[in-house]
C-alpha positions as CSV (number, residue, x, y, z in Angstrom):
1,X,34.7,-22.9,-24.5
2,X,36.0,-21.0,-22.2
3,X,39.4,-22.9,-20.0
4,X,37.8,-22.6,-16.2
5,X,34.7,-24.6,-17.9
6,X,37.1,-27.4,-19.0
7,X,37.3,-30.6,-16.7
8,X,41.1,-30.8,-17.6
9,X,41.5,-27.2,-15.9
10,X,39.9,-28.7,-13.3
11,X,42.1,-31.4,-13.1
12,X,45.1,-29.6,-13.3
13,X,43.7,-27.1,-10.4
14,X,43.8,-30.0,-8.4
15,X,46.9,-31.1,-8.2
16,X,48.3,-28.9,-5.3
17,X,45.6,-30.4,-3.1
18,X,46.1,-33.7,-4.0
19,X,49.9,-33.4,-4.1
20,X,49.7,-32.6,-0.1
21,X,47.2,-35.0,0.8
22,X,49.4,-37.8,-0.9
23,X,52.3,-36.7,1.2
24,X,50.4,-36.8,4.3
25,X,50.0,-40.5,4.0
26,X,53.5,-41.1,2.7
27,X,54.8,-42.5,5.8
28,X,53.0,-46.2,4.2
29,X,55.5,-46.3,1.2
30,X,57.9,-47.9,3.6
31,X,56.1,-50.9,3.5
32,X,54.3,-50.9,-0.5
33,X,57.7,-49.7,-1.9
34,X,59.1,-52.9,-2.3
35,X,62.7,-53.7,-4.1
36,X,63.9,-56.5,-4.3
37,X,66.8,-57.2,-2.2
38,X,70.2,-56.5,-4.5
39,X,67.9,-53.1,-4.4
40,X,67.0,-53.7,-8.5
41,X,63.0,-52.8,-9.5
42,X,61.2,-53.6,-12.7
43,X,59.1,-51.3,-14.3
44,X,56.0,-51.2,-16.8
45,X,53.2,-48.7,-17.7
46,X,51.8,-47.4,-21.1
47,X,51.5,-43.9,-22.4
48,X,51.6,-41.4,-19.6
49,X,52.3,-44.2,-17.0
50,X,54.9,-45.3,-19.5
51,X,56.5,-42.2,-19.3
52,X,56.2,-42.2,-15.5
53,X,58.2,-45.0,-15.8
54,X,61.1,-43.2,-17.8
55,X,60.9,-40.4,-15.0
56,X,61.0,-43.2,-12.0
57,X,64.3,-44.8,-14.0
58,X,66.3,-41.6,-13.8
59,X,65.5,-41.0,-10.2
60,X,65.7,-44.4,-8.3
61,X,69.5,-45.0,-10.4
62,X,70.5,-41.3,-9.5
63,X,69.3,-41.0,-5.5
64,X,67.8,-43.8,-4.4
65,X,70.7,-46.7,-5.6
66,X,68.5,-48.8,-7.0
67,X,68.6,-50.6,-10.5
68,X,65.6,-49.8,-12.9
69,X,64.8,-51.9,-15.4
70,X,62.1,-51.9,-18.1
71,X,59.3,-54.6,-19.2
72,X,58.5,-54.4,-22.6
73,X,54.9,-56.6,-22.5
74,X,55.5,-58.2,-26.1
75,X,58.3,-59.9,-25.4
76,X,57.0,-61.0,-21.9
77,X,53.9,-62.5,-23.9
78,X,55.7,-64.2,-26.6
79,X,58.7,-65.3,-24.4
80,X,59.9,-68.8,-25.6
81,X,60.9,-70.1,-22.4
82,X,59.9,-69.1,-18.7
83,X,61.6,-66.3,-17.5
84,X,63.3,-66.6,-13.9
85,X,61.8,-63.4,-11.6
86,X,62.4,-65.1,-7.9
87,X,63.4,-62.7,-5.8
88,X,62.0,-59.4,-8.2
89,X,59.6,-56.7,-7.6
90,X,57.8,-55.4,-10.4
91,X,56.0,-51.7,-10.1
92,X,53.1,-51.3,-12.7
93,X,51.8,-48.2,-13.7
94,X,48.5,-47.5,-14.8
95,X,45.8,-44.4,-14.5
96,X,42.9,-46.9,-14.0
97,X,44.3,-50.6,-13.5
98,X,42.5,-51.6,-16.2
99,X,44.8,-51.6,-19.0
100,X,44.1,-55.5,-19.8
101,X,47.9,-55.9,-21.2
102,X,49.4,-54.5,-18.1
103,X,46.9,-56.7,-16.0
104,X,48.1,-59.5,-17.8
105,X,52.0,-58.5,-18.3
106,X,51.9,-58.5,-14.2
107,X,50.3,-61.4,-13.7
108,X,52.7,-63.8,-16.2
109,X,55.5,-61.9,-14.2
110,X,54.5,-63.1,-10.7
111,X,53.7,-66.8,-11.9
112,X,57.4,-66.7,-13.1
113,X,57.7,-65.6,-9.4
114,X,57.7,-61.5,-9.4
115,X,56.3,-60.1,-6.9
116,X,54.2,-57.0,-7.7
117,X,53.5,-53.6,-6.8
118,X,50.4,-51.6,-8.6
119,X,50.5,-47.7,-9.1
120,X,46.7,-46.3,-9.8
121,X,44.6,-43.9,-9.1
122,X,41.7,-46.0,-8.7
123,X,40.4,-46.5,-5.2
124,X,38.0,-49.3,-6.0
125,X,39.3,-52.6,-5.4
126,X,35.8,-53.8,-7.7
127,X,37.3,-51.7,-10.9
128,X,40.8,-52.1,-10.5
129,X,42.3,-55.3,-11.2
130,X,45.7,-54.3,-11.5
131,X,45.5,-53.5,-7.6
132,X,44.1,-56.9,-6.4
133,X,46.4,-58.9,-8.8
134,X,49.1,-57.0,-7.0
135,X,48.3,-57.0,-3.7
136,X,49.9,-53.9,-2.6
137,X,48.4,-51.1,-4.0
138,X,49.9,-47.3,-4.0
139,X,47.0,-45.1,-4.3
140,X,47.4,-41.6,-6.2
141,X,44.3,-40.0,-5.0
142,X,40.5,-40.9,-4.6
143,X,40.0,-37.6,-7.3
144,X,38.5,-39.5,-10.4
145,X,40.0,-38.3,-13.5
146,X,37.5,-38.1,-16.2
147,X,39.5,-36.1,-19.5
148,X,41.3,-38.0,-21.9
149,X,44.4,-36.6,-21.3
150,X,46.3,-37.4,-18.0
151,X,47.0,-34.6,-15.8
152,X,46.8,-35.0,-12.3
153,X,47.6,-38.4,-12.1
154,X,50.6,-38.5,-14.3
155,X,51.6,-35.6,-12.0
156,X,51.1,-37.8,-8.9
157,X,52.9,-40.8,-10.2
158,X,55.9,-38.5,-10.6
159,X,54.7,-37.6,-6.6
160,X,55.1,-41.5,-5.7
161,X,58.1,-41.8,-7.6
162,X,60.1,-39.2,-5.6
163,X,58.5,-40.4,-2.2
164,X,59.7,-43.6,-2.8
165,X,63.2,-42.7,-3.6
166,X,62.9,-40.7,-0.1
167,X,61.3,-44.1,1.1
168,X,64.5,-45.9,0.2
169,X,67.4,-43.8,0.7
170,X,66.4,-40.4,2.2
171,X,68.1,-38.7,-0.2
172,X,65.5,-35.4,0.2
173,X,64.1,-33.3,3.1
174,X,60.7,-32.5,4.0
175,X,61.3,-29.0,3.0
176,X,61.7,-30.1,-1.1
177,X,58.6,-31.4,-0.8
178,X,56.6,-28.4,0.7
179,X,57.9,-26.2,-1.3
180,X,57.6,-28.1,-5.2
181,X,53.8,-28.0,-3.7
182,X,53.7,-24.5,-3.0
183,X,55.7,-24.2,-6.3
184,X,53.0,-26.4,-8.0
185,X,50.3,-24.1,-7.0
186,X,51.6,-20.8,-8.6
187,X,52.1,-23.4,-12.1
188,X,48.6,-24.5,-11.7
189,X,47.0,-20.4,-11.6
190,X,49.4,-19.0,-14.4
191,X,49.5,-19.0,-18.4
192,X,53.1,-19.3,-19.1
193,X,54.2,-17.8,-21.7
194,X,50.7,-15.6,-21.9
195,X,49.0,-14.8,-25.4
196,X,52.2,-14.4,-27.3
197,X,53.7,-18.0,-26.4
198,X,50.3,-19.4,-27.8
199,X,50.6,-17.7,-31.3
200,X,53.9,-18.5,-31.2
201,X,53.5,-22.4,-30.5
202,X,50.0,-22.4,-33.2
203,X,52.4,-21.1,-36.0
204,X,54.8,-24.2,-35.7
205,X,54.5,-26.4,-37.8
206,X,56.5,-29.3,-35.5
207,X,57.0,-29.1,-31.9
208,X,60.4,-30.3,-30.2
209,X,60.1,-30.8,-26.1
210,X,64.3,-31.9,-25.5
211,X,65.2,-32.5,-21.4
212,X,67.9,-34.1,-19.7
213,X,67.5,-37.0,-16.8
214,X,64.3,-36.7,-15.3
215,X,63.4,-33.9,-17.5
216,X,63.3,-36.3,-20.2
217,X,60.4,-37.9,-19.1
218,X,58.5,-34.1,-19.0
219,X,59.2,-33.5,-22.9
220,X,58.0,-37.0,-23.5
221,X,54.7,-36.3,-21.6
222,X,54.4,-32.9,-22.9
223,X,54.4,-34.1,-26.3
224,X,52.4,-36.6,-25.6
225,X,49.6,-34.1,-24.3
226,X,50.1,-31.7,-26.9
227,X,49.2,-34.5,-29.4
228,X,46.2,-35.5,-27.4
229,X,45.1,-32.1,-26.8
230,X,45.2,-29.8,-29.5
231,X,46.3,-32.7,-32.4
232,X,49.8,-31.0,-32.3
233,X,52.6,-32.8,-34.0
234,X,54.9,-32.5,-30.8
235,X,57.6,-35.4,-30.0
236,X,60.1,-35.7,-27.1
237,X,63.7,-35.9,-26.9
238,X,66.5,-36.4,-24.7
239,X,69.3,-34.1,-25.2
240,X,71.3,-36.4,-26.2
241,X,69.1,-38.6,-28.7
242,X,67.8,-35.2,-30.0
243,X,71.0,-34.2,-31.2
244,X,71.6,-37.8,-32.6
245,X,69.5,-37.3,-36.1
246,X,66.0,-35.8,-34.7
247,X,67.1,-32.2,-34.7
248,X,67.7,-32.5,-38.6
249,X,64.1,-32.7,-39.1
250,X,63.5,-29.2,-37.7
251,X,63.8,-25.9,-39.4
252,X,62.4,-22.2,-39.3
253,X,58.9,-22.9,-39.3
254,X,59.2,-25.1,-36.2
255,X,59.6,-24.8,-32.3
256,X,61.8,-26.6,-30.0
257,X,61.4,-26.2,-26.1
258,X,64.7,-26.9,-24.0
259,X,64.1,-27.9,-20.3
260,X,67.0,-27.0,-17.9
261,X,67.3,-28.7,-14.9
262,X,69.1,-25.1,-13.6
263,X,69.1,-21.1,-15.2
264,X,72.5,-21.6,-16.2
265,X,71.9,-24.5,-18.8
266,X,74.1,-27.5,-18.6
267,X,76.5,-28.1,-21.5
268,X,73.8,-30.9,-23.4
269,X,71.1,-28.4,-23.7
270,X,73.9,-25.9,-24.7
271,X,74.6,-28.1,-27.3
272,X,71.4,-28.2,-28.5
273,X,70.7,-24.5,-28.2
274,X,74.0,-24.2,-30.6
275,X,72.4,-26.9,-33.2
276,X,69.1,-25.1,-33.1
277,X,70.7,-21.6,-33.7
278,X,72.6,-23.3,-36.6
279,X,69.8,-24.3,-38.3
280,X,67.8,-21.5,-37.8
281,X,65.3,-23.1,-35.7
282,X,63.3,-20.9,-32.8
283,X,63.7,-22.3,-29.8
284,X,62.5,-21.7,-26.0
285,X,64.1,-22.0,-22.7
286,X,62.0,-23.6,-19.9
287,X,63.5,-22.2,-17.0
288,X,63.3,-24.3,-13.2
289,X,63.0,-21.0,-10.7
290,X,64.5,-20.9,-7.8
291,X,62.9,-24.6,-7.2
292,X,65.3,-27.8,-6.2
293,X,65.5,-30.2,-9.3
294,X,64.5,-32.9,-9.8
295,X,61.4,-31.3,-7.8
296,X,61.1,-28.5,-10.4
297,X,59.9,-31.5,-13.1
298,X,56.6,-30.9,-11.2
299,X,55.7,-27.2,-11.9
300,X,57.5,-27.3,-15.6
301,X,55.1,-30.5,-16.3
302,X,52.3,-28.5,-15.4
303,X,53.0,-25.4,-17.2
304,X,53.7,-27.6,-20.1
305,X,49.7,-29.3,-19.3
306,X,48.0,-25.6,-19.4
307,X,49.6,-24.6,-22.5
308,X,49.0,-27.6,-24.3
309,X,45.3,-26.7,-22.9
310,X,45.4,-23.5,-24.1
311,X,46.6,-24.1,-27.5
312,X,43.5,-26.7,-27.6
313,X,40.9,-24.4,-26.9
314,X,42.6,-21.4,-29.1
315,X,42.6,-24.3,-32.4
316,X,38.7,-24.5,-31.0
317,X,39.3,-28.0,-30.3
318,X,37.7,-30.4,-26.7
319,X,40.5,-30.7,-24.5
320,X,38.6,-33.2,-22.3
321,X,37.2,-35.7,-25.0
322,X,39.5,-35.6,-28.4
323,X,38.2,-37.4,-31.1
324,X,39.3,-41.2,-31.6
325,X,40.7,-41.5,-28.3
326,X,39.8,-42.8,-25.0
327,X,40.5,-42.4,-21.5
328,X,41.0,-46.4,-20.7
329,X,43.2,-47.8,-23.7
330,X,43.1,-51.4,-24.4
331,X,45.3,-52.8,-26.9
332,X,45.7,-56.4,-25.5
């Protein structure tokens, strides 16, 4: 299989276009971006849209002043007691809508009083019940996405997240986001890394994806399509955690990728570089560009997506349809 023939290359083509067209109709996030009024938001999603979550944490606390909290669903369903959430907005996240135990997190939220606010990328009121439950819907795009894997929509829930924060506090210009898509279409054409980085990647035997802040959320995501892509035993890190008993596990015959938020890396992913180098571990930089961070998160996620691609159709594996996995998950 050749990669132009693969719906996920198709997917991940997209995102440029779709990226633009969801900026055009920005302006209506001033009224769906709800926060409650001490500006506080809860948050709740599973697999990619968790990790959206993670990513929307870091950047509503850091430029947009508002306090992020997390819903874990289990302890919502097996909650002793009613649980007081008058006054709170809760954002759920979810590819399809159709995640049953996100459907039915949100709605035992907003009997307790929450009121709700549905991330999808699912235009149809008919198949999306996370969307009517909520009432106010934040659509990604009306471009189905068909692979397993979650490309272009976990790229435009990172989109919605930083609108938002521009929503709220306008804490960015118009020119960060023209230029992260312009940015995002040079990702979306190129093999990063070329040939080399592939053969490099196949020969580990463990893969390490370590960010800071919103970069965090990238190696979680990255790992997470490395695993669904090309059956790759790939986990994510925060600097920090990373260096808190993970990076133990790793040795010569692995491969760690550092995302920097800038060329000059920060003193945390100095730290790990030094740990890494100590244990004789191979290790490789993902460099930003001359691109504003947090907005470079965009055009590392995708080059992170492509080569996970890549290294799926090298190991002769379907990037669009792995086995034992499914594009709508239900575990509720």
């Amino acid at each position: 299989m050749k990669i132009q023939d693969t719906l996920t290359c198709g997917d991940i083509g997209e995102i440029p276009s779709l990226l633009e067209k969801f900026s055009a109709r920005a302006e209506s996030l001033k009224t769906l971006a709800l926060r409650s009024p001490d500006k506080t938001v809860y948050l709740v999603g599973r697999g990619s849209s968790g990790t959206a979550t993670l990513f929307a944490k870091y950047i509503w606390e850091t430029y947009a002043g508002t306090i992020t909290n997390f819903i874990h669903p289990h302890s919502i369903f097996e909650a002793r007691k009613p649980l007081s959430f008058k006054g709170q907005v809760v954002w759920a996240f979810s590819q399809s809508g159709r995640s049953q135990d996100i459907v039915a997190c949100l709605e035992k939220l907003m009997k307790w009083g929450a009121k709700g606010v549905a991330v999808t990328n699912e235009p149809d009121l008919k198949n999306n019940p996370l969307a009517r439950l909520a009432g106010r819907h934040i659509l990604l795009s009306d471009s189905k996405e068909v692979p397993v894997a979650a490309t272009k929509s976990f790229e435009l829930q990172l989109w919605a997240v930083l609108w938002a924060a521009q929503a709220w506090s306008g804490c960015f210009n118009a020119k960060d986001f023209k230029t992260t898509v312009s940015a995002a279409a040079r990702a979306a054409a190129e093999n990063y890394g070329g040939e080399a980085l592939v053969r490099k990647v196949m020969a580990a035997n463990m893969l390490g994806f370590v960010g800071r802040g919103p970069l965090n959320a990238v190696a979680e995501d990255s790992a997470l399509k490395f695993r669904e892509m090309a059956k790759a035993h790939a986990l994510g890190y925060s600097a920090a955690e990373f260096l808190h008993g993970p990076v133990g596990a790793y040795t010569g015959n692995d491969l760690v990728f550092l995302f920097t938020p800038s060329n000059k890396l920060p003193e945390d992913i100095l730290q790990v570089k030094r740990a890494l180098v100590e244990r004789g571990t191979p290790y490789h930089i993902v460099k930003p560009g001359a691109l504003k961070f947090p907005f470079s998160c965009i055009p590392t996620d995708i080059r992170m997506k492509r080569l996970a691609l890549r290294l799926s159709l090298a190991k002769g594996l379907n990037p669009d349809n792995p086995r034992g996995l499914n594009k709508v998950t239900q575990t509720f």
